[in-house]
Chimera marker file (.cmm) of the C-alpha trace (Angstrom):
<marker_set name="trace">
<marker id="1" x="89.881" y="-110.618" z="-51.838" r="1" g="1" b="0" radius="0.5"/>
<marker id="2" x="88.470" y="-108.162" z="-49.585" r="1" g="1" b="0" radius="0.5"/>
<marker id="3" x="84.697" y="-108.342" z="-51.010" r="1" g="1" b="0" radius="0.5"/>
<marker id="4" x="85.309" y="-112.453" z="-50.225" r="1" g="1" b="0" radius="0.5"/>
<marker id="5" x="86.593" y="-111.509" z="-46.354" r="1" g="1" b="0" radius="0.5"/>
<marker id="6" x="83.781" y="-109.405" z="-46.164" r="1" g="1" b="0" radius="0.5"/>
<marker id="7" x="81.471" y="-111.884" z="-46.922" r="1" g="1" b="0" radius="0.5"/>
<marker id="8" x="82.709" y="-114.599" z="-45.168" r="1" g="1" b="0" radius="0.5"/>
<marker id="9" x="81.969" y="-112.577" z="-41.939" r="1" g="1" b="0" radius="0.5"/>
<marker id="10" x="78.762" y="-111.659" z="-42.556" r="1" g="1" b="0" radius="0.5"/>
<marker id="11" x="78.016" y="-115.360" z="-43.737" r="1" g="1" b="0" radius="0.5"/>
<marker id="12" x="79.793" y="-116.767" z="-40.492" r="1" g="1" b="0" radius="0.5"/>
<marker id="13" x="77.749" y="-113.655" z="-38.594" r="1" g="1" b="0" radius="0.5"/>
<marker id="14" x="74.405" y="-114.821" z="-39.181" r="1" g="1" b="0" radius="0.5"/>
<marker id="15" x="74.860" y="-118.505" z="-38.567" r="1" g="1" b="0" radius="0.5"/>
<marker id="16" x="75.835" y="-117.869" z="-35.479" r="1" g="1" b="0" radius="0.5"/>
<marker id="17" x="73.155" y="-115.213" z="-34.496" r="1" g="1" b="0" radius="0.5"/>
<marker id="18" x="69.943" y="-116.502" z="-36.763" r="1" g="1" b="0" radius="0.5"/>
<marker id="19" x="69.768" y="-120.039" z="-34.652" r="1" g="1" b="0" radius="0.5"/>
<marker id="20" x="69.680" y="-118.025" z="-31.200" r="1" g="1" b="0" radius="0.5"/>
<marker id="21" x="67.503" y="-115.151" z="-32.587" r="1" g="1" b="0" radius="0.5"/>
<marker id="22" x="64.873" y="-117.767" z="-34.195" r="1" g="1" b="0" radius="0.5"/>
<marker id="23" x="64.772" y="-119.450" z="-30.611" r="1" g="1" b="0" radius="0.5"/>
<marker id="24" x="63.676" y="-116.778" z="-29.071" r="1" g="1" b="0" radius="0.5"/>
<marker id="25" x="60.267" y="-117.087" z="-26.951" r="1" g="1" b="0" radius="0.5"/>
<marker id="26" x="57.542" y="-113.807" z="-26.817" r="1" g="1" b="0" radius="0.5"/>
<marker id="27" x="54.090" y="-113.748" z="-25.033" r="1" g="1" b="0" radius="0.5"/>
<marker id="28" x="53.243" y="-112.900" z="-28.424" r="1" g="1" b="0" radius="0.5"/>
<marker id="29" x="54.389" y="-115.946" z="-29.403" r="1" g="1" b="0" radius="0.5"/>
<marker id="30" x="52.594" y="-118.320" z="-26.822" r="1" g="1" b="0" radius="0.5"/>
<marker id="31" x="50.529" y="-121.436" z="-27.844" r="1" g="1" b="0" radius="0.5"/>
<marker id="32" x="46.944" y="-122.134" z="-26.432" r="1" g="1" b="0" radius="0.5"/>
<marker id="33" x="48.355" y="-124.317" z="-23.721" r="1" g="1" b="0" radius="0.5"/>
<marker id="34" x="50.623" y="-121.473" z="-22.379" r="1" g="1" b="0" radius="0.5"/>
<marker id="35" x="47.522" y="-119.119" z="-23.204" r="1" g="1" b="0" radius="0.5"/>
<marker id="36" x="45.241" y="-120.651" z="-20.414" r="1" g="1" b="0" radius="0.5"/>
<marker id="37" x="48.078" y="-120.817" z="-18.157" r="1" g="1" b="0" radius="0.5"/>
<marker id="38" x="49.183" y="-117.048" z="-18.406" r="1" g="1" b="0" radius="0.5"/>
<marker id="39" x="45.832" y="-116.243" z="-17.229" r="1" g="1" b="0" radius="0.5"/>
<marker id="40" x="45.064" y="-114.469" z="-14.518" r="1" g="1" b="0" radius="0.5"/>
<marker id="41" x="42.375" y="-114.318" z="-11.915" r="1" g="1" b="0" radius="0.5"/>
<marker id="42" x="40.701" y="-111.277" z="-10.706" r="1" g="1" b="0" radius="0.5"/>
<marker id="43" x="37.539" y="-109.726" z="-9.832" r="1" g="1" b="0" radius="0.5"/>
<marker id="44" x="35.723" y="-106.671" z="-11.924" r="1" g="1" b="0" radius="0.5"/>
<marker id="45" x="35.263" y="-104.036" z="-9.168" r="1" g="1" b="0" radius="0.5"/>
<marker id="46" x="33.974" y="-101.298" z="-12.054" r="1" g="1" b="0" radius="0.5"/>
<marker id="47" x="32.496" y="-101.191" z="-15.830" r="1" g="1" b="0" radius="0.5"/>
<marker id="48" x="32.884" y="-98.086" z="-17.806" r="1" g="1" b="0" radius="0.5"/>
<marker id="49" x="31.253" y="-98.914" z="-21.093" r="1" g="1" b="0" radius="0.5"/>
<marker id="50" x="31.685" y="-95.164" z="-22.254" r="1" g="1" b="0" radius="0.5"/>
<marker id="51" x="35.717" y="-95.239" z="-21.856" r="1" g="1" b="0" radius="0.5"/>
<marker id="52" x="35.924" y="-98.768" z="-22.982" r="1" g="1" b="0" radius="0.5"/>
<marker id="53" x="37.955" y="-99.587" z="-19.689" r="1" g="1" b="0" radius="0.5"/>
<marker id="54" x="38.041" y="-101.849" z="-16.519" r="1" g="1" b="0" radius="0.5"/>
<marker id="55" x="39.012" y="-101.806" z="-13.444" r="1" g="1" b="0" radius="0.5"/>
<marker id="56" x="40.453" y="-104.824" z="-11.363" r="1" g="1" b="0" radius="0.5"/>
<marker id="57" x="41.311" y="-106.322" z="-8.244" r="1" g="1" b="0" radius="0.5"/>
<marker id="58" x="44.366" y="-109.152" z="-9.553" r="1" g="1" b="0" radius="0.5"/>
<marker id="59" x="46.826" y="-111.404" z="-9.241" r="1" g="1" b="0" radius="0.5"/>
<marker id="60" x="50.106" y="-111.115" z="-10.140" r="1" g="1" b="0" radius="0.5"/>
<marker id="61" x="50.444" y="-110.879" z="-14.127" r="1" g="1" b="0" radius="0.5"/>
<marker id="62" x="53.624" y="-112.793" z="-14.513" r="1" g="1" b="0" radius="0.5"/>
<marker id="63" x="53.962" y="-111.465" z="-18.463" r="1" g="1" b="0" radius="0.5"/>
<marker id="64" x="54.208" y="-108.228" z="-16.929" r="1" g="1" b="0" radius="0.5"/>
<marker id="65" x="56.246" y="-108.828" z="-14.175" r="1" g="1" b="0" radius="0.5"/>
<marker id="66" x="53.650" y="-106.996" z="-11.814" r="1" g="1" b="0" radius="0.5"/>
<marker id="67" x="52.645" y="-107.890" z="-8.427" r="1" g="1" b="0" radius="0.5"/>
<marker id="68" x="48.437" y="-108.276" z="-7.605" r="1" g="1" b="0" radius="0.5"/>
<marker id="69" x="46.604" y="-104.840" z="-7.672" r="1" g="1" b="0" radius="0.5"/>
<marker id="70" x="43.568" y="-102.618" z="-8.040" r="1" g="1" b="0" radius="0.5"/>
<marker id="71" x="44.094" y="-101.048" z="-11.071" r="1" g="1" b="0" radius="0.5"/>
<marker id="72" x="41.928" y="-100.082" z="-14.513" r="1" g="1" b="0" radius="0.5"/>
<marker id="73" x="42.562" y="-101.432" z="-18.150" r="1" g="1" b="0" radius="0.5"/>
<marker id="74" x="41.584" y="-100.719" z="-21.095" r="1" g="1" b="0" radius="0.5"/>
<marker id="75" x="40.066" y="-103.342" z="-23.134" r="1" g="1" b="0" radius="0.5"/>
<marker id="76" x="40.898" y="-105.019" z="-26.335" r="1" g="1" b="0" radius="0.5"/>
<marker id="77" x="37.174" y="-105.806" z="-27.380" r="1" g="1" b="0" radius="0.5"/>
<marker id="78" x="34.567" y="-103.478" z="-25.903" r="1" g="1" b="0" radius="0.5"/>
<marker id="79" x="31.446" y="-106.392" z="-26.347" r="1" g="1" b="0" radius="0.5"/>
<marker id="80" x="33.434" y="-107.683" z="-23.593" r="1" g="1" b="0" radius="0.5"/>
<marker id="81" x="32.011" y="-104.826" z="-21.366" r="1" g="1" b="0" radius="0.5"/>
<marker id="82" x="28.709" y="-106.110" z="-21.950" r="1" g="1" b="0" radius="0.5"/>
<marker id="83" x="29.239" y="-109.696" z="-20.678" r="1" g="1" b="0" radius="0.5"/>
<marker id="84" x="30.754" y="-108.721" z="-17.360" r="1" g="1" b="0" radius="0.5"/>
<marker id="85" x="29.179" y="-107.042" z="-13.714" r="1" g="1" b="0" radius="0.5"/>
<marker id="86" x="31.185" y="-105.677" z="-11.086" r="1" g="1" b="0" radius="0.5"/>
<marker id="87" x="31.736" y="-108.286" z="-8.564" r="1" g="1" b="0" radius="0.5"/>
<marker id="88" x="32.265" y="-110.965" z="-11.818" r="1" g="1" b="0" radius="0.5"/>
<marker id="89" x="35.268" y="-113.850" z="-10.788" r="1" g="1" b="0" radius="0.5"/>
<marker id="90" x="37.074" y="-113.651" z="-13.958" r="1" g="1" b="0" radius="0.5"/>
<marker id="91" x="40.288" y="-115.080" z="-15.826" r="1" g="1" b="0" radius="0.5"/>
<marker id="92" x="42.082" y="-112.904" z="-18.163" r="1" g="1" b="0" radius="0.5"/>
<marker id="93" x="45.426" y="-112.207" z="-19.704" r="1" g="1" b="0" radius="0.5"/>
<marker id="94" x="46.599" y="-108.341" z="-19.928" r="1" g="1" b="0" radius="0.5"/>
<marker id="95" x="49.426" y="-106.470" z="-21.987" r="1" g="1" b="0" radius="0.5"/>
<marker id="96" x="50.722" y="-103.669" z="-22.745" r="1" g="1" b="0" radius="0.5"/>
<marker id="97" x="49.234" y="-102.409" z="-26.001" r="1" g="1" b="0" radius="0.5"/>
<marker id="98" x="50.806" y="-99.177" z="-27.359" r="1" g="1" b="0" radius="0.5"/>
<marker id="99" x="52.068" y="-98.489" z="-23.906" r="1" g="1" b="0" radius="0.5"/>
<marker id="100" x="48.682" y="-98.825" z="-22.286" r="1" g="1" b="0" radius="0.5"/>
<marker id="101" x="47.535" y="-101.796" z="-20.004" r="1" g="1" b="0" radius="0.5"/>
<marker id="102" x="44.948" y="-103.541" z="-22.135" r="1" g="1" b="0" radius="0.5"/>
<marker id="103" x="43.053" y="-106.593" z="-21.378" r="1" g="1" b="0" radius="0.5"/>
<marker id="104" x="43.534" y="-109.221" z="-24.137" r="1" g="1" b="0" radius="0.5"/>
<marker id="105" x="41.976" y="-112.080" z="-23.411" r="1" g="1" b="0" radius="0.5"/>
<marker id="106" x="38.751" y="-112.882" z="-20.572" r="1" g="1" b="0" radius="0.5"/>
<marker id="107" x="36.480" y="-115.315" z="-19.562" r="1" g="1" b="0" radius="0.5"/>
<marker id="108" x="33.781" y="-115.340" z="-16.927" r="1" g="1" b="0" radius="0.5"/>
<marker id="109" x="34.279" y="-118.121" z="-14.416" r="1" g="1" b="0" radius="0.5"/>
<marker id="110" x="30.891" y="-119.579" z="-13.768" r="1" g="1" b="0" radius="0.5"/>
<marker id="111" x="29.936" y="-119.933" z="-9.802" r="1" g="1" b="0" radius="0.5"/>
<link id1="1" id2="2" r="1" g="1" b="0" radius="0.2"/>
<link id1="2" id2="3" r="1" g="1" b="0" radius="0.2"/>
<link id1="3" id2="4" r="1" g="1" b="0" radius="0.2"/>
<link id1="4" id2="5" r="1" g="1" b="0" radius="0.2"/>
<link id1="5" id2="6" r="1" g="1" b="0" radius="0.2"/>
<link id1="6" id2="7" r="1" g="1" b="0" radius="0.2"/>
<link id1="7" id2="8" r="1" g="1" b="0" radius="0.2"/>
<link id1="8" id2="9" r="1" g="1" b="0" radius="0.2"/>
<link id1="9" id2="10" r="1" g="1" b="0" radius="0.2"/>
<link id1="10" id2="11" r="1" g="1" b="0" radius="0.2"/>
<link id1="11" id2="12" r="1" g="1" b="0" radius="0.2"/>
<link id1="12" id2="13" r="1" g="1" b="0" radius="0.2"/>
<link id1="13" id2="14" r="1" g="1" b="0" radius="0.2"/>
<link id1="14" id2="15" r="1" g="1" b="0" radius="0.2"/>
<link id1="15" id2="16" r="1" g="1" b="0" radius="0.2"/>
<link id1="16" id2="17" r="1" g="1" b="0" radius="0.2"/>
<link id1="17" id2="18" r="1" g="1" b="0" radius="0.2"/>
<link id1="18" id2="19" r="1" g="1" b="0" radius="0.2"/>
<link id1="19" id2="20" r="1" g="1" b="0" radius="0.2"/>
<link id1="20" id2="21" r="1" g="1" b="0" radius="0.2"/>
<link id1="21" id2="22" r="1" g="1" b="0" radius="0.2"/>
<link id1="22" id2="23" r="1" g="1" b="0" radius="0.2"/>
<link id1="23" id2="24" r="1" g="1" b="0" radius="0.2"/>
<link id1="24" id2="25" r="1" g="1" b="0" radius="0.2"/>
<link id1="25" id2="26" r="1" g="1" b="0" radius="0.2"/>
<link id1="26" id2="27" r="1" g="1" b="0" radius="0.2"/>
<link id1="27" id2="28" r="1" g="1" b="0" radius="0.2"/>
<link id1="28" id2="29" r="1" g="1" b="0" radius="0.2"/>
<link id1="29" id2="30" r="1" g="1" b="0" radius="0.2"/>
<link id1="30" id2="31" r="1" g="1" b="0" radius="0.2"/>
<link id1="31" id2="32" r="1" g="1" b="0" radius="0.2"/>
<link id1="32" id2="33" r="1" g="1" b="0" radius="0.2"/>
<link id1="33" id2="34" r="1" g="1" b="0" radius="0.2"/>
<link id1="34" id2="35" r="1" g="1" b="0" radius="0.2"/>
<link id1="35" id2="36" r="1" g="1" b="0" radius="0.2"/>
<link id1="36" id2="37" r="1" g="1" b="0" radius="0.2"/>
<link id1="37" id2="38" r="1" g="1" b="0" radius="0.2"/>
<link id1="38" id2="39" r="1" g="1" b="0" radius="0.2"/>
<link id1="39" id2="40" r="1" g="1" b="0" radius="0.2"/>
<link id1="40" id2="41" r="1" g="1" b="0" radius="0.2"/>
<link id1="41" id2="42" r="1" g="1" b="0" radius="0.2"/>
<link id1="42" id2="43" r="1" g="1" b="0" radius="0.2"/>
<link id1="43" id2="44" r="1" g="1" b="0" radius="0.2"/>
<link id1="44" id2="45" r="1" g="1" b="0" radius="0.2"/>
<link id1="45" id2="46" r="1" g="1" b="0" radius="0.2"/>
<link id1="46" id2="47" r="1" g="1" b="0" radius="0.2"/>
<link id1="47" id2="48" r="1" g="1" b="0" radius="0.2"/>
<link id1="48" id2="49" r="1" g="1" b="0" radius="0.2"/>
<link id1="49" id2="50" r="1" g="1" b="0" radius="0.2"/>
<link id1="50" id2="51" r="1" g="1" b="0" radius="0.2"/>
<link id1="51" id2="52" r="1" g="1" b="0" radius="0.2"/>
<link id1="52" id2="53" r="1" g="1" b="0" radius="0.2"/>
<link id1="53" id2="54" r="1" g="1" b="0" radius="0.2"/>
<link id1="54" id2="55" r="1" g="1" b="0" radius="0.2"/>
<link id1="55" id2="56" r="1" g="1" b="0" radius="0.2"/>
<link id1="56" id2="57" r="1" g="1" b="0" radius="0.2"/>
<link id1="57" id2="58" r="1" g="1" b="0" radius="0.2"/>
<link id1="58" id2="59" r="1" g="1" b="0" radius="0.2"/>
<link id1="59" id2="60" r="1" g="1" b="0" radius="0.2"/>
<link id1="60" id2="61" r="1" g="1" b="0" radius="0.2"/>
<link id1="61" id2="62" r="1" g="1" b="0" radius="0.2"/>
<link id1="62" id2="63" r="1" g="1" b="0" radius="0.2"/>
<link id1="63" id2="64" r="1" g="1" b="0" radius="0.2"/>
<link id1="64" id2="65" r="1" g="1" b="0" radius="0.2"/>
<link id1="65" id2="66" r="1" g="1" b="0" radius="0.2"/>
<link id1="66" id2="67" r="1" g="1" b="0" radius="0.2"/>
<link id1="67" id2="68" r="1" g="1" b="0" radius="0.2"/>
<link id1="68" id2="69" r="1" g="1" b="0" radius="0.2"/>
<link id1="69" id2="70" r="1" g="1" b="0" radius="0.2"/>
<link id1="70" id2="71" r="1" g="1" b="0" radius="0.2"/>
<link id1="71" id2="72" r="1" g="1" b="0" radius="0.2"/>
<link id1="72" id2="73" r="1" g="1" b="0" radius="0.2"/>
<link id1="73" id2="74" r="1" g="1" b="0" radius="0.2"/>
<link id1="74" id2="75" r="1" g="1" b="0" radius="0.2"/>
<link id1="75" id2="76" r="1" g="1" b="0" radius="0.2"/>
<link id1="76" id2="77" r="1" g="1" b="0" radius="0.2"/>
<link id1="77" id2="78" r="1" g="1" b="0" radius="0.2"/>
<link id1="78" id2="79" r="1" g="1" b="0" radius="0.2"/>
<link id1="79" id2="80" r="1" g="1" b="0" radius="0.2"/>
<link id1="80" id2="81" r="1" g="1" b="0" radius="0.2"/>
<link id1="81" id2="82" r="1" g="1" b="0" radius="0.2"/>
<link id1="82" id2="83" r="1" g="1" b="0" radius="0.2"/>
<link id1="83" id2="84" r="1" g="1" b="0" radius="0.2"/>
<link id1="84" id2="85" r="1" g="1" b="0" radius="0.2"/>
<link id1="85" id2="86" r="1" g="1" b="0" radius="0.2"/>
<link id1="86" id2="87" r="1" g="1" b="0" radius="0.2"/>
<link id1="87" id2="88" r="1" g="1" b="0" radius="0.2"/>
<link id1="88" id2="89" r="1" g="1" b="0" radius="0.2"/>
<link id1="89" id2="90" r="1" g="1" b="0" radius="0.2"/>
<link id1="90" id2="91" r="1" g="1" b="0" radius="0.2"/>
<link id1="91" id2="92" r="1" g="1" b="0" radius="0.2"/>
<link id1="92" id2="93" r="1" g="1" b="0" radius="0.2"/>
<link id1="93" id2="94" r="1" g="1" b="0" radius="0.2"/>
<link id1="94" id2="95" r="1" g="1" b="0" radius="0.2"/>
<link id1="95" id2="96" r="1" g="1" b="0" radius="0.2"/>
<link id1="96" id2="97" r="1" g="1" b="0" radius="0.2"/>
<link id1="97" id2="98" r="1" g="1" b="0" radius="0.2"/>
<link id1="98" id2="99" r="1" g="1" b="0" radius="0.2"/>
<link id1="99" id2="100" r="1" g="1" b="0" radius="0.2"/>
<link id1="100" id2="101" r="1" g="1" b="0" radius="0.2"/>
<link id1="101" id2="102" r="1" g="1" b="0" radius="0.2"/>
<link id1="102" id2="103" r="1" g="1" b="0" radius="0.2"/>
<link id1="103" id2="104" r="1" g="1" b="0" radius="0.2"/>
<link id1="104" id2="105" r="1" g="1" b="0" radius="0.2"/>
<link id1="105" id2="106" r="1" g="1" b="0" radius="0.2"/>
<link id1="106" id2="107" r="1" g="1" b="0" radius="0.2"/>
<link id1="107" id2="108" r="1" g="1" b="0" radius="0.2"/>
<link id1="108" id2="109" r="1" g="1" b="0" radius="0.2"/>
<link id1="109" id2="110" r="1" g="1" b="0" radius="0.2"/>
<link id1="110" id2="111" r="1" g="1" b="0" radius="0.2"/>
</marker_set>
């Protein structure tokens, strides 16, 4: 009787939490559409090919619930480094990656 309580719970348990916990949104998760829109604008102030990093003048980034900034990332893809000048209008979307601010995504904006 008890092993039939028992799992009657745990089957009662999970319907209830797999529905909500299956629901759940990431910006991990996000489509292409939501992609483009999570990017943000900035301008490449510095290249450091040799530390693979980046530094930033941006707009907010909304996935990271920060405010616009100066600051230097680290980048996903180092080629990237090669495609980009300081003074560059860019679009890109930033995370943190093992607890470090890492670029993710970029694209030059053309003039």
């Amino acid at each position: 009787m008890k092993s039939i309580l028992n799992n009657l719970v745990l089957g009662l348990s999970l319907a209830l939490v797999l529905p909500a916990w299956a629901d759940t949104h990431h910006p991990s998760h996000a489509d292409a559409a939501n992609h483009a829109a999570m990017l943000t604008e900035g301008v490449v102030k510095k290249v450091d090919k040799a530390q693979g990093k980046l530094t930033l003048k941006h707009g907010p980034l909304e996935n990271l619930d920060m405010p616009g900034m100066t600051m230097v990332f680290r980048v996903q893809d180092v080629s990237w480094l090669d495609q980009i000048k300081p003074g560059d209008n860019i679009r890109f979307l930033a995370d943190r990656v093992n607890g470090v601010f890492t670029v993710t995504a970029l694209e030059v904006v053309k003039p």
